[in-house]
N, C-alpha and C positions, 0 to 999 in steps of 0.2 A: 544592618543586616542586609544580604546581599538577596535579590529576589534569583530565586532559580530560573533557569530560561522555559521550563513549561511554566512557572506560572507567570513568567513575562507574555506566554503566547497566549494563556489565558485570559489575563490582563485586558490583552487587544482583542482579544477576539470578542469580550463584551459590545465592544464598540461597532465589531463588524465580523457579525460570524460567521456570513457567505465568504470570507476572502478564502481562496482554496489554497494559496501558500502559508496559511497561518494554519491550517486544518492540517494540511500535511506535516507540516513542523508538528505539531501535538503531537498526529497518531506514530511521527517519528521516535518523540521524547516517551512515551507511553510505549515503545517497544523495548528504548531502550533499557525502560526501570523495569522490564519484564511486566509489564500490567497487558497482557496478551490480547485476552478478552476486550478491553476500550482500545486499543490501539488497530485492530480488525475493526469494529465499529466503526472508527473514526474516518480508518483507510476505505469499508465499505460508503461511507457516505460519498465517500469523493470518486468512487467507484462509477456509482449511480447519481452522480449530479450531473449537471447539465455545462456543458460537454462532461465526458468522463472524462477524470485525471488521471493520466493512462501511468504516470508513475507510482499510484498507489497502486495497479493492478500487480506490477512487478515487484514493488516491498510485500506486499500484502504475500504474494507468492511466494517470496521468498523467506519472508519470517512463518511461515506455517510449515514448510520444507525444514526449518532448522527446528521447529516444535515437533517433526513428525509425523506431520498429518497430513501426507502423501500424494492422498486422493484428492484432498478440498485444495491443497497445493497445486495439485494438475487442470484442475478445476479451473481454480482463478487465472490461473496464465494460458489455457485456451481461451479462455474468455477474453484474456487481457491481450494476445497476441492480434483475436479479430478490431475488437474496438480500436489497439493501436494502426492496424492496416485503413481501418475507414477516418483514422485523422492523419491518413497519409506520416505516420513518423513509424518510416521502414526501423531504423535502427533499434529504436523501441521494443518493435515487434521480435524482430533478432535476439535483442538480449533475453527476452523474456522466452523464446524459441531455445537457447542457448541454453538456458536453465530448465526448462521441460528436458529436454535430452539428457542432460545431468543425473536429472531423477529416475533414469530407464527402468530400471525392475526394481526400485525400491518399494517397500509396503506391499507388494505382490506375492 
């Protein structure tokens, strides 16, 4: 029997549960099976870790955007557009600016 790839990432992440590309894959694989609620979690920890993982601020954004939840959507990518400026990664910041704009008068 074949191990799924979240519990392959689980697997490893016993080993080593500070690694933030094995935390991202999770809260990736947890959005994809739709488990919402742990995969924010997830993507919040790396939010808030040290540096932040400025690519969880733009999934994080964007999977709350496709839930509908507009506000906490707009939310996270202000937030995520500053933190990507202070780790100097412009394009980051961009794409995450790119999808704010997107969202113009949605939920309003």
């Amino acid at each position: 029997m074949t191990n799924s790839r979240k519990q392959q990432i689980l697997s490893l992440l016993e080993s080593d549960p500070s690694d933030t590309f094995l935390r991202y894959g999770l809260a990736m694989e947890l959005r994809k099976e739709e488990s919402f609620a742990e995969a924010r979690a997830e993507f919040e920890k790396l939010m808030h870790g040290t540096p932040p993982y400025v690519a969880a601020w733009f999934m994080c954004g964007q999977m709350l955007a496709e839930m509908g939840e507009i506000e906490d959507s707009r939310a996270v990518l202000r937030d995520g557009i500053e933190i990507a400026r202070q780790q100097g990664d412009g394009h980051a910041a961009g794409e995450m600016g790119e999808l704010l704009a997107s969202l113009g008068s949605l939920g309003e």
